[in-house]
N, CA, C and O atoms as a Tinker XYZ file with bonds, in Angstrom:
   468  protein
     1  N     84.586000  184.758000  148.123000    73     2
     2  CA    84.997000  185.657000  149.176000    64     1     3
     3  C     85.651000  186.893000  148.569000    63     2     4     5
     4  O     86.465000  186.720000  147.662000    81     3
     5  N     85.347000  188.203000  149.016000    73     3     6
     6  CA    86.086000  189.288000  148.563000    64     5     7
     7  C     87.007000  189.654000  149.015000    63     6     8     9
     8  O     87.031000  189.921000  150.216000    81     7
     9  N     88.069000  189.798000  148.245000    73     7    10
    10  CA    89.460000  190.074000  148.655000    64     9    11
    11  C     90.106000  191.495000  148.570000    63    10    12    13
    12  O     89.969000  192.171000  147.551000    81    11
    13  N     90.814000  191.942000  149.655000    73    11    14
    14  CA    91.300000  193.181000  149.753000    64    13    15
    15  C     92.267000  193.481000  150.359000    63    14    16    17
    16  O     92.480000  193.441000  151.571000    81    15
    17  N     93.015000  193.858000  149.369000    73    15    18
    18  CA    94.903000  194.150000  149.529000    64    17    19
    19  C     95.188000  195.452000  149.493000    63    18    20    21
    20  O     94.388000  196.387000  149.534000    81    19
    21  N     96.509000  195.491000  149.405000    73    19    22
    22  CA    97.332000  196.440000  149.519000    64    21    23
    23  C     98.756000  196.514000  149.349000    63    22    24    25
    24  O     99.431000  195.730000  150.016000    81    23
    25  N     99.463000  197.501000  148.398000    73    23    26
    26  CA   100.570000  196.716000  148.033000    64    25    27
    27  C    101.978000  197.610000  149.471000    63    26    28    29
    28  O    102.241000  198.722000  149.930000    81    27
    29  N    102.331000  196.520000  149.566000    73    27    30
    30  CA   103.117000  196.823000  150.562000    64    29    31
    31  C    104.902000  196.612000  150.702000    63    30    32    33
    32  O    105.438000  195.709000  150.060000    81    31
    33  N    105.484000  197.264000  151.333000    73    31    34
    34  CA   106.569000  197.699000  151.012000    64    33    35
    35  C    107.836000  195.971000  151.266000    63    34    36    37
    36  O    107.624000  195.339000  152.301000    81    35
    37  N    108.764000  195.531000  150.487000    73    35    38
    38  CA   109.376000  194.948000  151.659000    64    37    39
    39  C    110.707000  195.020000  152.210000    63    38    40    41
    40  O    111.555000  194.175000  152.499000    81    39
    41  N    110.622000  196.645000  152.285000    73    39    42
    42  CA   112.019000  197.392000  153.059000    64    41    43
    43  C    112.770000  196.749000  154.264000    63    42    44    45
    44  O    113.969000  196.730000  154.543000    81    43
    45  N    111.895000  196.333000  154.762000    73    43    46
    46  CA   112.174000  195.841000  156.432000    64    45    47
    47  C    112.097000  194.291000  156.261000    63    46    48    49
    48  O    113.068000  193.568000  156.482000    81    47
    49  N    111.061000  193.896000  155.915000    73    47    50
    50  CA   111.583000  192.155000  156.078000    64    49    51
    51  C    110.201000  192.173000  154.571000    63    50    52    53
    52  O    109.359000  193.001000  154.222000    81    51
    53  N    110.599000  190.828000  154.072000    73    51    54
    54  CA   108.722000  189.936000  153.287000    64    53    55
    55  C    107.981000  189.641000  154.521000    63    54    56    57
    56  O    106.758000  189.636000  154.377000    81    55
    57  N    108.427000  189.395000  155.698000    73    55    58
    58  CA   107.699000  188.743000  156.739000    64    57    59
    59  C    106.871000  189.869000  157.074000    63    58    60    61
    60  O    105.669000  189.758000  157.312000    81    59
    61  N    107.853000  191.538000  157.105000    73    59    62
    62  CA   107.068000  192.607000  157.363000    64    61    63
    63  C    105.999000  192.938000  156.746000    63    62    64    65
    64  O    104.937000  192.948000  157.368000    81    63
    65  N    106.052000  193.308000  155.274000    73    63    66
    66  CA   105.058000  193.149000  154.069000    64    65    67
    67  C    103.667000  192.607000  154.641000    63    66    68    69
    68  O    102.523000  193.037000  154.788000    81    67
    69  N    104.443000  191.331000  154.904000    73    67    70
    70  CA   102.710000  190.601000  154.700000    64    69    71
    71  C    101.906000  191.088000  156.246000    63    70    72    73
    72  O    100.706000  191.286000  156.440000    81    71
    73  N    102.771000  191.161000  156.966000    73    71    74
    74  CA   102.257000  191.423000  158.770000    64    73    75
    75  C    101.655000  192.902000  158.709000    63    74    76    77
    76  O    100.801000  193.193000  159.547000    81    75
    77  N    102.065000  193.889000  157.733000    73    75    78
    78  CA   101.720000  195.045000  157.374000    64    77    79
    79  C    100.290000  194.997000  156.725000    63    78    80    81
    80  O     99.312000  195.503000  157.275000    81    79
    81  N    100.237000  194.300000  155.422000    73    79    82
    82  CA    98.657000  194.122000  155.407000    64    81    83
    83  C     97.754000  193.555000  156.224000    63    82    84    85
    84  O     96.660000  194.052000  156.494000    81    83
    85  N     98.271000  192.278000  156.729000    73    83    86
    86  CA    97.054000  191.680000  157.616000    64    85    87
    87  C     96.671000  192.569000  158.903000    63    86    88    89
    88  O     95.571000  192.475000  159.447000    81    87
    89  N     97.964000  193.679000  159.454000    73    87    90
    90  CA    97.552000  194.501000  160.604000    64    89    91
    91  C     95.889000  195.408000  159.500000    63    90    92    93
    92  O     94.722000  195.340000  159.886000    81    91
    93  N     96.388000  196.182000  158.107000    73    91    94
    94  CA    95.309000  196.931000  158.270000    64    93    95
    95  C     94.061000  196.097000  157.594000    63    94    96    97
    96  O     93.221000  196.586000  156.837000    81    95
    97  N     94.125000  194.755000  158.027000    73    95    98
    98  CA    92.940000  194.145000  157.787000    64    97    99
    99  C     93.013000  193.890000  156.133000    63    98   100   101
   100  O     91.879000  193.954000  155.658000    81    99
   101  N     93.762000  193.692000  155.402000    73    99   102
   102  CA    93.614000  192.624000  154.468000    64   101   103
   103  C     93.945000  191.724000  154.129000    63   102   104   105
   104  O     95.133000  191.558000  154.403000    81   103
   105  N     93.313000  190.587000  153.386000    73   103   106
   106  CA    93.360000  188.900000  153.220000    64   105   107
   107  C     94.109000  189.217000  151.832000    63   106   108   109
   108  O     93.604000  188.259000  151.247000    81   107
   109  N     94.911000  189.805000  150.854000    73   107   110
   110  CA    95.698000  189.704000  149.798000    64   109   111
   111  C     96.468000  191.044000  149.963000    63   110   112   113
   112  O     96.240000  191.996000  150.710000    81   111
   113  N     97.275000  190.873000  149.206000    73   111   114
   114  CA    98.741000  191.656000  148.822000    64   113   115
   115  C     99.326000  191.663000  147.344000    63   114   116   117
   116  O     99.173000  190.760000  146.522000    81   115
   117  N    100.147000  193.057000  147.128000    73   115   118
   118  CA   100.621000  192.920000  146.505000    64   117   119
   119  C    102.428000  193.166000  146.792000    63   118   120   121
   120  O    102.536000  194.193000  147.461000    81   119
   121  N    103.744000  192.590000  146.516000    73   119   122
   122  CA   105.047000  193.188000  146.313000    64   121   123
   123  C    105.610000  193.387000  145.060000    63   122   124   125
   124  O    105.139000  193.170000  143.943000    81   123
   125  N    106.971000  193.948000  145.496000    73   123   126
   126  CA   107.670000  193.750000  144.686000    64   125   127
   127  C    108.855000  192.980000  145.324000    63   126   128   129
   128  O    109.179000  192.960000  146.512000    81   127
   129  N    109.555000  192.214000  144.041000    73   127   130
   130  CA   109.969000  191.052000  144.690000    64   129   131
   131  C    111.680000  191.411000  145.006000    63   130   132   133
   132  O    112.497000  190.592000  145.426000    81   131
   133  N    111.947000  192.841000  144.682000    73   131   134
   134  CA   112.954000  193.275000  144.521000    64   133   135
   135  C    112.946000  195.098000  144.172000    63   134   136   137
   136  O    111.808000  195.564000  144.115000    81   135
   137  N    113.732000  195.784000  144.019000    73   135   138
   138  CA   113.679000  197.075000  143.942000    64   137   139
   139  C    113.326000  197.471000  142.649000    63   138   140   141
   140  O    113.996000  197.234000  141.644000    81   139
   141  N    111.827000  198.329000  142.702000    73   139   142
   142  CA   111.573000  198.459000  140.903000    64   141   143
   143  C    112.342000  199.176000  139.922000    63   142   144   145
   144  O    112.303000  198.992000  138.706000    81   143
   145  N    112.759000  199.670000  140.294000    73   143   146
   146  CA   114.378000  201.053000  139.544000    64   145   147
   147  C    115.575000  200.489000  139.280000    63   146   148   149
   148  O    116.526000  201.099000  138.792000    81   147
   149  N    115.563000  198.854000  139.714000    73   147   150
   150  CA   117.137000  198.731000  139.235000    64   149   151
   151  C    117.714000  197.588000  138.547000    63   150   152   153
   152  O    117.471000  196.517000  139.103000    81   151
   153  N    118.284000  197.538000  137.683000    73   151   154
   154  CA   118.443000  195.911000  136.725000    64   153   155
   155  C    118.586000  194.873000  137.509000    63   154   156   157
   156  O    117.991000  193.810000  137.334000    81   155
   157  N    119.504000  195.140000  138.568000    73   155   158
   158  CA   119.886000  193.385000  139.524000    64   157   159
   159  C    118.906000  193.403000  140.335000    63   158   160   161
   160  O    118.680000  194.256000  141.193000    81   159
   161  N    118.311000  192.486000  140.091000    73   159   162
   162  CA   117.556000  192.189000  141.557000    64   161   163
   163  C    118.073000  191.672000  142.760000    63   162   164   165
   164  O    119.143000  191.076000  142.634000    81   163
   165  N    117.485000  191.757000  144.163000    73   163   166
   166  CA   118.072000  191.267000  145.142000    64   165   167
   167  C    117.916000  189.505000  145.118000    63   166   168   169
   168  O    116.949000  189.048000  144.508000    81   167
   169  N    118.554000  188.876000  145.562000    73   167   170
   170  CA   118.765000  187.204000  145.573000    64   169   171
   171  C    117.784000  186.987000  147.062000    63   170   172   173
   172  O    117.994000  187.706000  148.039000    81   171
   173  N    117.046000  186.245000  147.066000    73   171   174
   174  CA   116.138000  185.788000  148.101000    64   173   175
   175  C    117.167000  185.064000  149.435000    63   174   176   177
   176  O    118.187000  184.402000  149.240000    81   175
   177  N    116.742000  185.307000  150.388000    73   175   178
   178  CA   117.542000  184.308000  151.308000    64   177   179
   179  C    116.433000  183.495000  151.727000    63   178   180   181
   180  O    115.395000  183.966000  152.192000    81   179
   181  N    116.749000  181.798000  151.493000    73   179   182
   182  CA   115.947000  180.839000  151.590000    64   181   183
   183  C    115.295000  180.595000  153.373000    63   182   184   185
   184  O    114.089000  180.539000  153.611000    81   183
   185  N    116.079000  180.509000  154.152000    73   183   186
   186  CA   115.262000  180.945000  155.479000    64   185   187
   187  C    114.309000  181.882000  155.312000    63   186   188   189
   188  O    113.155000  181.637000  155.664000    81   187
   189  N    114.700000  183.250000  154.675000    73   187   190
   190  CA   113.309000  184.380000  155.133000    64   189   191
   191  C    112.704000  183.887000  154.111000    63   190   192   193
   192  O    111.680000  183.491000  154.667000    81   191
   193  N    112.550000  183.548000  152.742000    73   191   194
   194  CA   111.424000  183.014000  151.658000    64   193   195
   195  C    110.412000  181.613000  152.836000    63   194   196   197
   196  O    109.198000  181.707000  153.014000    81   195
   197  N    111.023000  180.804000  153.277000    73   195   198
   198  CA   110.406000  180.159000  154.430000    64   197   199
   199  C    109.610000  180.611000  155.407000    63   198   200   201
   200  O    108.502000  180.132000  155.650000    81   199
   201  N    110.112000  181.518000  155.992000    73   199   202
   202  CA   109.277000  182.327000  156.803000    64   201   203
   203  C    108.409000  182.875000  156.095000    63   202   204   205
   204  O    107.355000  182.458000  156.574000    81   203
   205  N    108.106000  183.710000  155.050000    73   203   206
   206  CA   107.687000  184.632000  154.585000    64   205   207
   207  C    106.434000  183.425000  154.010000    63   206   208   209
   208  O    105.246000  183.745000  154.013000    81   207
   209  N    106.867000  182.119000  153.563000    73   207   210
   210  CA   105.783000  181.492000  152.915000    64   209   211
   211  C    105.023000  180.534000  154.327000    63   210   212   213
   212  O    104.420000  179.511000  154.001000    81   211
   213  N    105.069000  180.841000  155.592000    73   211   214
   214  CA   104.627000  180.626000  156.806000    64   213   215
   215  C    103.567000  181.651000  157.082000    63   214   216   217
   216  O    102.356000  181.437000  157.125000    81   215
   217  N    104.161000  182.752000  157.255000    73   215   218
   218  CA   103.428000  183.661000  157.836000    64   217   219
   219  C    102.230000  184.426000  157.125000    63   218   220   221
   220  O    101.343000  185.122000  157.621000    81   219
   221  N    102.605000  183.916000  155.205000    73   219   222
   222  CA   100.812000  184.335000  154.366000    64   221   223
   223  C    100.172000  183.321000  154.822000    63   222   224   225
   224  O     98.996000  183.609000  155.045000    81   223
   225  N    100.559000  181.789000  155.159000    73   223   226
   226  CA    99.738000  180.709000  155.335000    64   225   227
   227  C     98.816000  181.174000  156.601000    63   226   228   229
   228  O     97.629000  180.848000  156.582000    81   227
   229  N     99.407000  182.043000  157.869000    73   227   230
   230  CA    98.749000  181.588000  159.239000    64   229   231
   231  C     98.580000  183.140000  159.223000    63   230   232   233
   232  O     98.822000  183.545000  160.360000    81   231
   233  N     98.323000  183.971000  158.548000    73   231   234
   234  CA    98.043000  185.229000  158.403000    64   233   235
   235  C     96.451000  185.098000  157.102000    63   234   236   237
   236  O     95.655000  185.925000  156.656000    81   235
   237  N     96.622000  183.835000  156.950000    73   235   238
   238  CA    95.647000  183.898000  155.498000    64   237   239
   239  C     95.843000  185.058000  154.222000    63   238   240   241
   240  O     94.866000  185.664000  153.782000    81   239
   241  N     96.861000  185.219000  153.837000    73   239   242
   242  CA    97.116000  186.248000  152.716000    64   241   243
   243  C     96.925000  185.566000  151.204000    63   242   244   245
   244  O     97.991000  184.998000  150.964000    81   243
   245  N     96.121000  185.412000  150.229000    73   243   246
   246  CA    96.151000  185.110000  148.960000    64   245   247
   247  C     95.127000  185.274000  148.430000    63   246   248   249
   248  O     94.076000  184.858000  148.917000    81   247
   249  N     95.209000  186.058000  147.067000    73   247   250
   250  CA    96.788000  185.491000  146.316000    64   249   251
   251  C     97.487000  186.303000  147.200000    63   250   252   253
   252  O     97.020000  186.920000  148.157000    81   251
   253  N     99.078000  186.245000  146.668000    73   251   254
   254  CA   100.052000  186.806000  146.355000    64   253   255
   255  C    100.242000  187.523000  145.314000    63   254   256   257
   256  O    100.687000  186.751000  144.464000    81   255
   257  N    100.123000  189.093000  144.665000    73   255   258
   258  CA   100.543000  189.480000  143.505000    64   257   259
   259  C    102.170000  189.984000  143.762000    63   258   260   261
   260  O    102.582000  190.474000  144.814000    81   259
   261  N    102.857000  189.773000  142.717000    73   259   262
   262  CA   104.160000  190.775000  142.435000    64   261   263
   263  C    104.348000  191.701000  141.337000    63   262   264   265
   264  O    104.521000  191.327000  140.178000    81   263
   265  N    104.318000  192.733000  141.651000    73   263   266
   266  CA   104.644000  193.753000  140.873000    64   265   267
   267  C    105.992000  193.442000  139.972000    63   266   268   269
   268  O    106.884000  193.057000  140.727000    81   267
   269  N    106.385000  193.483000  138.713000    73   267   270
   270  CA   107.802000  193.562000  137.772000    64   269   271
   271  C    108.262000  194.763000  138.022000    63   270   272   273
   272  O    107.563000  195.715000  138.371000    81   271
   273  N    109.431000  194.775000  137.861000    73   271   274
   274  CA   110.747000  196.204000  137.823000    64   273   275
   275  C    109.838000  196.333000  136.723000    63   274   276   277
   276  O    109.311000  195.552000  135.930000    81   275
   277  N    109.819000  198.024000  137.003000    73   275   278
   278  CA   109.626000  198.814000  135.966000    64   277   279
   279  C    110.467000  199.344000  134.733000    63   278   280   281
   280  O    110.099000  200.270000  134.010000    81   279
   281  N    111.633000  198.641000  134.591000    73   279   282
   282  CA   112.734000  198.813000  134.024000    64   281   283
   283  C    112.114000  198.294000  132.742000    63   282   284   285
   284  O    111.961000  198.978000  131.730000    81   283
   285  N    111.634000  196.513000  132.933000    73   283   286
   286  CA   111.157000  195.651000  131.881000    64   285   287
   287  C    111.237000  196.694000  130.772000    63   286   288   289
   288  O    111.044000  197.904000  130.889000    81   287
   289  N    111.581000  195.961000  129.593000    73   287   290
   290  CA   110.765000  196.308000  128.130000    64   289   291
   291  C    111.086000  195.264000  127.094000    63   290   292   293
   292  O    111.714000  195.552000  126.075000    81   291
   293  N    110.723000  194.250000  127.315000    73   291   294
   294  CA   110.854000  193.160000  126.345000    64   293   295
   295  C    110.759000  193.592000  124.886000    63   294   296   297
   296  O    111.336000  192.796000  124.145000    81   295
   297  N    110.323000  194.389000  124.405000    73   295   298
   298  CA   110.248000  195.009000  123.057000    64   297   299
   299  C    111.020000  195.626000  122.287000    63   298   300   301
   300  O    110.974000  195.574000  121.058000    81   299
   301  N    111.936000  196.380000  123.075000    73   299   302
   302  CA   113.056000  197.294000  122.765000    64   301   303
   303  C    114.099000  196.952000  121.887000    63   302   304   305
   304  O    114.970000  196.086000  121.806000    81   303
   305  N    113.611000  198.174000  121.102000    73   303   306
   306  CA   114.821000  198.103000  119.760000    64   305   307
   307  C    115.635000  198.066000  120.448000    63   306   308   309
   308  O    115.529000  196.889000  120.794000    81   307
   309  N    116.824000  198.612000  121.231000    73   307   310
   310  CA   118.085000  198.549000  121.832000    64   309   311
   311  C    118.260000  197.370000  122.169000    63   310   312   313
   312  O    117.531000  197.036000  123.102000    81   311
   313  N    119.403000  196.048000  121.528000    73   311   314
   314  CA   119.914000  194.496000  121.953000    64   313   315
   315  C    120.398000  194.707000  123.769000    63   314   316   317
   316  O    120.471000  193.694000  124.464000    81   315
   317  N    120.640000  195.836000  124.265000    73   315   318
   318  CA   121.388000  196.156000  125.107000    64   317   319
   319  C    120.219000  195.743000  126.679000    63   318   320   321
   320  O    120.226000  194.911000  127.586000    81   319
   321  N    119.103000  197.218000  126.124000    73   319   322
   322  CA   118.036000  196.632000  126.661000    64   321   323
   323  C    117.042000  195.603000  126.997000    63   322   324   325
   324  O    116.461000  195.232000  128.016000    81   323
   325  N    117.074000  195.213000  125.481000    73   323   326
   326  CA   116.170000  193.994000  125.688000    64   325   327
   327  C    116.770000  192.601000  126.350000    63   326   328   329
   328  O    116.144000  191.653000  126.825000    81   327
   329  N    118.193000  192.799000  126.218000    73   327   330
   330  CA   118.652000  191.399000  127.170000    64   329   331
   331  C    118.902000  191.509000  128.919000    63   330   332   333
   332  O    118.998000  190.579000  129.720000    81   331
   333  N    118.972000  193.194000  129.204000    73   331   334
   334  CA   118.659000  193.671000  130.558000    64   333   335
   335  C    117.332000  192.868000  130.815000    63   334   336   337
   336  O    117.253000  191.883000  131.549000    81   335
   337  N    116.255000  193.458000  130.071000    73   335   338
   338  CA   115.001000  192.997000  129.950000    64   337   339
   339  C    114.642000  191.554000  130.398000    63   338   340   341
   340  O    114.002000  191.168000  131.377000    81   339
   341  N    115.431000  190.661000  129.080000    73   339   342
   342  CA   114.884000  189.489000  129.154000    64   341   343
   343  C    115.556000  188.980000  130.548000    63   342   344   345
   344  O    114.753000  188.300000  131.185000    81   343
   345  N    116.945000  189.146000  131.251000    73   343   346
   346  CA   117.328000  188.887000  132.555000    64   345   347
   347  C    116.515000  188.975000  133.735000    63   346   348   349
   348  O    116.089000  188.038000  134.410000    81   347
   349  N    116.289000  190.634000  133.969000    73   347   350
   350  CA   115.379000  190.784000  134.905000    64   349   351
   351  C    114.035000  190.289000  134.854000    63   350   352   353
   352  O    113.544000  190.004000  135.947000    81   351
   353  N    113.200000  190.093000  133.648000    73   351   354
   354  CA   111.901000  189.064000  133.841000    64   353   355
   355  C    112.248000  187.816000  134.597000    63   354   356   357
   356  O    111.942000  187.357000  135.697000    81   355
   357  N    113.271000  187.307000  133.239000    73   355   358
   358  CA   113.603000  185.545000  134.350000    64   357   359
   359  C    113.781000  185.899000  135.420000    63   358   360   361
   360  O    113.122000  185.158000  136.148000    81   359
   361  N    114.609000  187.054000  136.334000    73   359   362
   362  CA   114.970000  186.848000  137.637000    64   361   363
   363  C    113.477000  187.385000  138.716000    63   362   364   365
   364  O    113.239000  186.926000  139.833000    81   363
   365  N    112.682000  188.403000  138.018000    73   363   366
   366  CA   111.165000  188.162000  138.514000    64   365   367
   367  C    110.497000  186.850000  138.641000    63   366   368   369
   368  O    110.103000  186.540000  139.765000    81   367
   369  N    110.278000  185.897000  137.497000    73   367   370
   370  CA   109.795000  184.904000  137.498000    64   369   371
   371  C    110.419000  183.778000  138.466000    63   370   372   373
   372  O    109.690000  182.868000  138.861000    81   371
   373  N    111.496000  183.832000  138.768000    73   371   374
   374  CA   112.214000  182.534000  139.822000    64   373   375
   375  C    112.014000  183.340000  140.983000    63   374   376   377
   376  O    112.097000  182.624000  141.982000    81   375
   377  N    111.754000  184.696000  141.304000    73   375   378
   378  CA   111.553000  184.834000  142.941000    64   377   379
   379  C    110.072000  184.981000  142.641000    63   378   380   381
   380  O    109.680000  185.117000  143.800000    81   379
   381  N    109.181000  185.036000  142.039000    73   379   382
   382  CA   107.570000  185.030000  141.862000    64   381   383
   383  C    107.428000  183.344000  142.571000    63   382   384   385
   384  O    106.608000  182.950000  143.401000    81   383
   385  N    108.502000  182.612000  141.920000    73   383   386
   386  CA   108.056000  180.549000  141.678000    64   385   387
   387  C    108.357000  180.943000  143.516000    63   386   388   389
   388  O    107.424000  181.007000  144.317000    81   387
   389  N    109.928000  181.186000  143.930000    73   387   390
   390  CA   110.364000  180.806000  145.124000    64   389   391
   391  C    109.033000  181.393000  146.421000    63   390   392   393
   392  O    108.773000  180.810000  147.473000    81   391
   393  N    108.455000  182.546000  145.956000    73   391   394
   394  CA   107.691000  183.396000  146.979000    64   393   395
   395  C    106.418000  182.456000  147.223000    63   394   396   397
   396  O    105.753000  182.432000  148.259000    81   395
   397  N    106.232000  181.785000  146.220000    73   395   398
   398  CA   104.669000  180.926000  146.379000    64   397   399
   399  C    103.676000  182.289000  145.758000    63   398   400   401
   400  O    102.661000  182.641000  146.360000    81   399
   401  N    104.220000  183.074000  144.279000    73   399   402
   402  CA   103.355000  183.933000  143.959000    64   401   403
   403  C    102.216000  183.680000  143.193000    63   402   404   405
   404  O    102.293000  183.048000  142.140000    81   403
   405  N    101.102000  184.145000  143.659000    73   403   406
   406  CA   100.115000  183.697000  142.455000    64   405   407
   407  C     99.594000  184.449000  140.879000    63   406   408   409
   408  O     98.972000  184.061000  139.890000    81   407
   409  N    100.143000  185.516000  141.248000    73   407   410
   410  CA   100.333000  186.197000  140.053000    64   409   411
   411  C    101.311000  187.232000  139.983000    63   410   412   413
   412  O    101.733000  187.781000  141.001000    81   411
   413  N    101.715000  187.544000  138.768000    73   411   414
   414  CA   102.487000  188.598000  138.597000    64   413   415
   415  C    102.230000  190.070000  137.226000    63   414   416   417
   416  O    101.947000  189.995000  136.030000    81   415
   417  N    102.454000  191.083000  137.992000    73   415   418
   418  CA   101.907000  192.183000  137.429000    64   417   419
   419  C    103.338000  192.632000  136.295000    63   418   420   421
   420  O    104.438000  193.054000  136.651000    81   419
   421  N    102.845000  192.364000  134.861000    73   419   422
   422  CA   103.755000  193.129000  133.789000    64   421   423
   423  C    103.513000  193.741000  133.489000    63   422   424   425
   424  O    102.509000  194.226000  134.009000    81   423
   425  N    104.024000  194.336000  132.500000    73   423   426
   426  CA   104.076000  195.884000  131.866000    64   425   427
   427  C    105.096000  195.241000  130.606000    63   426   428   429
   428  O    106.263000  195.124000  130.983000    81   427
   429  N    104.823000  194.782000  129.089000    73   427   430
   430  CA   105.490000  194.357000  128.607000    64   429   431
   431  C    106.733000  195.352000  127.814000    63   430   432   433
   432  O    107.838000  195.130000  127.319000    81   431
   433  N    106.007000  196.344000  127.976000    73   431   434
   434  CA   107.149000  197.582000  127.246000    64   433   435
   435  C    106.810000  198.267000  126.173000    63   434   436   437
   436  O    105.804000  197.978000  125.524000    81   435
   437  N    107.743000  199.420000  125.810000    73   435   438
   438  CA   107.537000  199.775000  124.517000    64   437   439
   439  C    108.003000  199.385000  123.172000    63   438   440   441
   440  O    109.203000  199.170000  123.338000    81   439
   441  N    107.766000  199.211000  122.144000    73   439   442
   442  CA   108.583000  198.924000  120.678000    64   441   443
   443  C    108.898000  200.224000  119.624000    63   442   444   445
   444  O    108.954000  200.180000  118.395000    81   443
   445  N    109.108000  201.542000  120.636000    73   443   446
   446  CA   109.142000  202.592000  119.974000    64   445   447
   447  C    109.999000  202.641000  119.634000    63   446   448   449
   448  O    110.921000  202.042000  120.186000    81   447
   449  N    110.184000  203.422000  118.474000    73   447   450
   450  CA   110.960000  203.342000  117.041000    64   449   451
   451  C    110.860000  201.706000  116.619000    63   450   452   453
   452  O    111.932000  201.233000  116.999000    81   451
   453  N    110.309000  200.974000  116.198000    73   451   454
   454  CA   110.233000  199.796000  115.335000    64   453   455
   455  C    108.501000  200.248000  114.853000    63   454   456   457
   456  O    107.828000  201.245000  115.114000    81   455
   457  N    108.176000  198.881000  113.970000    73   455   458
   458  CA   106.764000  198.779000  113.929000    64   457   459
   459  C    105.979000  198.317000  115.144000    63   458   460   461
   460  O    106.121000  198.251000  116.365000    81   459
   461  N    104.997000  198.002000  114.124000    73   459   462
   462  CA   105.128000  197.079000  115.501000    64   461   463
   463  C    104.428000  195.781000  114.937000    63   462   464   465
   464  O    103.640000  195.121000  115.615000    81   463
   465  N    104.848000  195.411000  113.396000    73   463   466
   466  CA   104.748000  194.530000  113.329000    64   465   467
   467  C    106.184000  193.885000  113.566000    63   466   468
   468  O    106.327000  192.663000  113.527000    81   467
């Protein structure tokens, strides 16, 4: 079956997100699972992750993609960065597990100024 998404915002609710694609007629999506510009991510509230994993079921939405903060750079000479880094991945990856995501979109970073061996 061919699938066709759209990545959609989730300013207003996840419940909104997904009700936003299926209005303009698509069976997948993409979010973000949190705001891409900023180190903390937001903490899920387990009622709306419930809802939200209701309404792809009876909306038919999947996959699920999530976009990573664009912040990421697992590579980075700076210790400062790269443990920002390694935080905000883990905290992508536990709301990717909690969302019921089926994939997730990285961007592993730069290693500028090092080698790159």
């Amino acid at each position: 079956m061919l699938r066709i998404g759209i990545h959609t915002s989730i300013a207003g609710s996840l419940c909104g997100a997904a009700e936003k694609a299926a209005a303009l007629g698509c069976n997948t999506f993409q979010i973000f699972s949190s705001s891409p510009r900023m180190w903390r991510g937001s903490q899920l509230d387990t009622e709306e992750v419930r809802r939200f994993r209701r309404s792809r079921e009876k909306l038919g939405l999947h996959p699920l993609v999530i976009h990573n903060n664009y912040l990421i750079n697992l590579p980075a000479a700076d210790p400062v960065v790269r443990a920002r880094s390694i935080q905000a991945f883990r905290a992508e990856l536990e709301r990717a597990i909690a969302l019921g995501a089926d994939f997730l979109v990285m961007h592993p970073g730069s290693y500028r100024g090092q080698s790159a061996e």
